[in-house]
Steps between C-alpha positions, in 0.01 A plus 500: 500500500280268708259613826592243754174412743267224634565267158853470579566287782826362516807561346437239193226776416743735487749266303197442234476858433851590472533176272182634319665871393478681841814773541345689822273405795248779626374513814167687505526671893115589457429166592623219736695552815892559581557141600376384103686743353789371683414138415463579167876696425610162681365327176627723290895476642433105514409522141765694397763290707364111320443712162859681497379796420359867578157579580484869664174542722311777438299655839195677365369813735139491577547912507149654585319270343137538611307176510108385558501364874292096581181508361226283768401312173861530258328711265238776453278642213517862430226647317517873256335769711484308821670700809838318649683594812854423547607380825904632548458391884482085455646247331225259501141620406293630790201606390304350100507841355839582533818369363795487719829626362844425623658879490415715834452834449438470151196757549777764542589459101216518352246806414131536317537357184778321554488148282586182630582181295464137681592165373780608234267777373194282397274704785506805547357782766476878512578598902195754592628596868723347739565482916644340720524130439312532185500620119120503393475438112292434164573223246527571203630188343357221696596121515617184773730636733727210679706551799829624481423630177767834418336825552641779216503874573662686249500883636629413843675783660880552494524468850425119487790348573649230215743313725280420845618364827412141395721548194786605756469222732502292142818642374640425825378100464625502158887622551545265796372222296757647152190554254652619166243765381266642668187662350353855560104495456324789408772746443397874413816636470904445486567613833291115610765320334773704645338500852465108500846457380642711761307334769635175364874583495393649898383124576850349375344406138548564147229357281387606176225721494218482276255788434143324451302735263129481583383848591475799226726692661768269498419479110548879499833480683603179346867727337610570841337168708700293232821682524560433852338125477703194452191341329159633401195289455189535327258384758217476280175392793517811702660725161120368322301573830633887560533588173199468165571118391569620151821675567656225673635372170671825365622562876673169491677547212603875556635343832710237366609680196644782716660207754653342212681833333593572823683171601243406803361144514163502505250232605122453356256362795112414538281235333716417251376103497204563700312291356722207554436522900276277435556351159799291368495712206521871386284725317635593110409868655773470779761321331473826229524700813804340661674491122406916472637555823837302396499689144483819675762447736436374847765351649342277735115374502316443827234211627300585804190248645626305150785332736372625811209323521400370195475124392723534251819689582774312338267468152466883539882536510559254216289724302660842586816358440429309120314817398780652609799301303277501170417884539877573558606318212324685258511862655706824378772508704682848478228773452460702853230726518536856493907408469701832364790274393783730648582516795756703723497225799721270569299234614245523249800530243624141630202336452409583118863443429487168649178384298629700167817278536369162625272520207721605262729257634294230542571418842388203682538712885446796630687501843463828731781502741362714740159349671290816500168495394492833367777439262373172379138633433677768258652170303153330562271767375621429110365108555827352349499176372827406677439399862599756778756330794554735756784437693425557916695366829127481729190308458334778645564691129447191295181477642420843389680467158207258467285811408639620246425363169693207324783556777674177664714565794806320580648528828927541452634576852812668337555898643811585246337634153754295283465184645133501522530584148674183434309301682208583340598472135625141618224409701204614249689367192470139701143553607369641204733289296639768274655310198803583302392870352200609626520850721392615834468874581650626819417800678613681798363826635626744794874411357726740654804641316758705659273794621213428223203257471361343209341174388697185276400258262695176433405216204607194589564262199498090618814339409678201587674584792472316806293606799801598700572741212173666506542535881853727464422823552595723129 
């Protein structure tokens, strides 16, 4: 997953990155205006019409993220034990001993004591009193403080609100325009994701929804956030700056250990190839990082100012994407953690069936008639070797299918179960070119018999009938 921003330009730049390894464009709505974000899902469609392919756009929430306002000189020097006053009235600094800070009313959330963590957690200040238009503070942890810097406050009070007005009029931008996904910033609890999701579906869209955990409590929650999440992802800046830096390792592999037992895609974000915003070449400490993340399970990985605004964005993505293949290659492929083996439903049934038999088979497919995501993760979550093809009749779900790992959509605009069963099996054994013997596995879920449900598996052996064979229905 690539950040999209000032370094890409045209639609070539998009072209490069797709070319490169990119599968999803983010859109980072903290920065830039409506009319670039608009410009820039016109590159990504354009890229996806000359490429032939399916890049969903992701529309990243700014949520109430708190940010350092314009500094008169870009940057400032805080000193330990010096006083600093926090001005929640301007944008731009008024006054040289006080910091403005883009939140109004923030005085209202904070108490005595209160601590306060600026420029991803590096400085840090404990809040001594607060009024109107201004929280008075000590640092603690000094340093160079830049302008819109993030500003980190970890013990904010349930009644600040997660999705803002600026999210809403966001959402709004992003359905007209048909963003795939849309990301939730700083959730807290479940009811975010279901509150964003319902106002979504109320604006005429249906987007996936992904749960960004950064805050502790959404760390606490993370069973129920991820249960009624689409996709859940580890975003590791803000998740290092309102939490101790130390746990952020063990919390990102709880997260994506319970994601992956559970079926959910899950995406691993922040300074993965920092380093290479401006360098053409990686650290050996975040290539071992990306490889970890990929060993424990991610699904997706995520580049931020790397592609945004780096010099090096398509280098970054060549990286991600040959650690990637080699780390793949040589990766255990069917142990899920905390996985009890049996398992009483039927979609979870379906999908360690369908590994146990394509590997026991040897098949060269797995193909997923049905095009939901949640079904395909369930197959996804055992990392088969066999490719996943998931059968869908909408670029809309292809595009999402795109999330879920190892899946290829196909797009068969065929409504009667049999004959897009045919077509399929004739279709993929052509593409994939399927020689004499070798096996695909063919699943179908939410098959209704007579007054009963249940779920089917077909193995398809290639022979040498013709292609109008495979495409009779039987």
């Amino acid at each position: 997953m690539c950040t999209l921003g000032p370094a890409q330009a045209s639609v070539n730049d998009v072209v490069v990155l797709a070319r490169a390894g990119m599968d999803c464009a983010r859109i980072n709505f903290s920065h830039g205006d409506l009319g670039e974000h608009a410009r820039t899902i016109r590159f990504v469609r354009s890229a996806e019409s000359r490429l032939h392919s399916h890049l969903p756009v992701m529309q990243d929430l700014p949520g109430p993220k708190i940010r350092v306002g314009i500094l008169r000189d870009g940057s400032v020097l805080l000193k330990r034990g010096e006083r600093v006053i926090l001005d929640t009235a301007n944008d731009t600094q008024v006054a040289s001993n006080e910091i403005p800070i883009k939140y109004r009313g923030l005085e209202n959330y904070v108490l005595p004591g209160t601590k306060i963590y600026l420029s991803d957690g590096s400085i840090k200040l404990d809040v001594i009193s607060a009024e109107r238009g201004k929280i008075h503070c000590r640092c603690v942890v000094g340093g160079k403080l830049q302008s819109e810097k993030g500003v980190n406050i970890p013990t904010l009070s349930a009644d600040f609100k997660t999705f803002t007005e600026a999210d809403d009029r966001f959402l709004a931008f992003g359905i007209e325009n048909r963003v795939d996904l849309v990301a939730v910033s700083f959730v807290r609890s479940a009811q975010d994701i279901v509150d964003v999701r319902k106002r979504a579906r109320e604006l005429g869209g249906d987007p996936m929804i992904v749960a960004k955990i950064e805050k502790k409590d959404a760390v606490d929650n993370i069973s129920e956030i991820s249960s009624v999440s689409d996709i859940v992802m580890v975003a590791r800046g803000d998740l290092g700056a309102e939490n101790p830096v130390e746990q952020v390792p063990v919390m990102q592999k709880k997260i994506i250990a319970l994601c992956r037992a559970r079926g959910i895609p899950v995406i691993t974000a922040t300074q993965m190839l920092e380093s290479m915003v401006n360098n053409p070449t990686p650290t050996r400490a975040e290539v071992t990082d990306i490889a970890n993340a990929i060993l424990d399970g991610t699904d997706a990985l995520m580049l931020s100012e790397e592609t945004a605004v780096g010099s090096y964005p398509a280098e970054c993505v060549g990286v991600l994407h040959r650690v990637s293949l080699l780390t793949e290659a040589n990766m255990k492929r069917d142990t899920i953690p905390d996985d009890q083996g049996a398992t009483d439903n039927l979609v979870d049934a379906l999908g360690r069936g369908s590994d146990l038999l394509a590997k026991d088979m040897g098949a060269k497919l797995l193909v997923s008639l049905n095009d939901s995501t949640s079904v395909v993760s369930k197959i996804a979550r055992f990392r088969p070797k066999a490719p996943i093809v998931c059968i869908t009749s909408t670029v809309e779900q292809a595009r999402k299918l795109r999330m879920v790992w190892g899946v290829f959509p196909k797009i068969l605009r065929l409504a009667d179960p049999m004959h897009r069963l045919g077509s399929a099996v004739a279709t993929l054994s052509k593409e994939w070119s399927l020689k004499k013997g070798e096996r695909m596995i063919i699943i179908s879920s939410d098959v209704s018999l007579s007054n009963h449900e249940g779920e089917l598996i077909f193995i398809v052996q290639a022979g040498q009938r013709s292609d109008k064979d495979y495409a009779k229905p039987g």
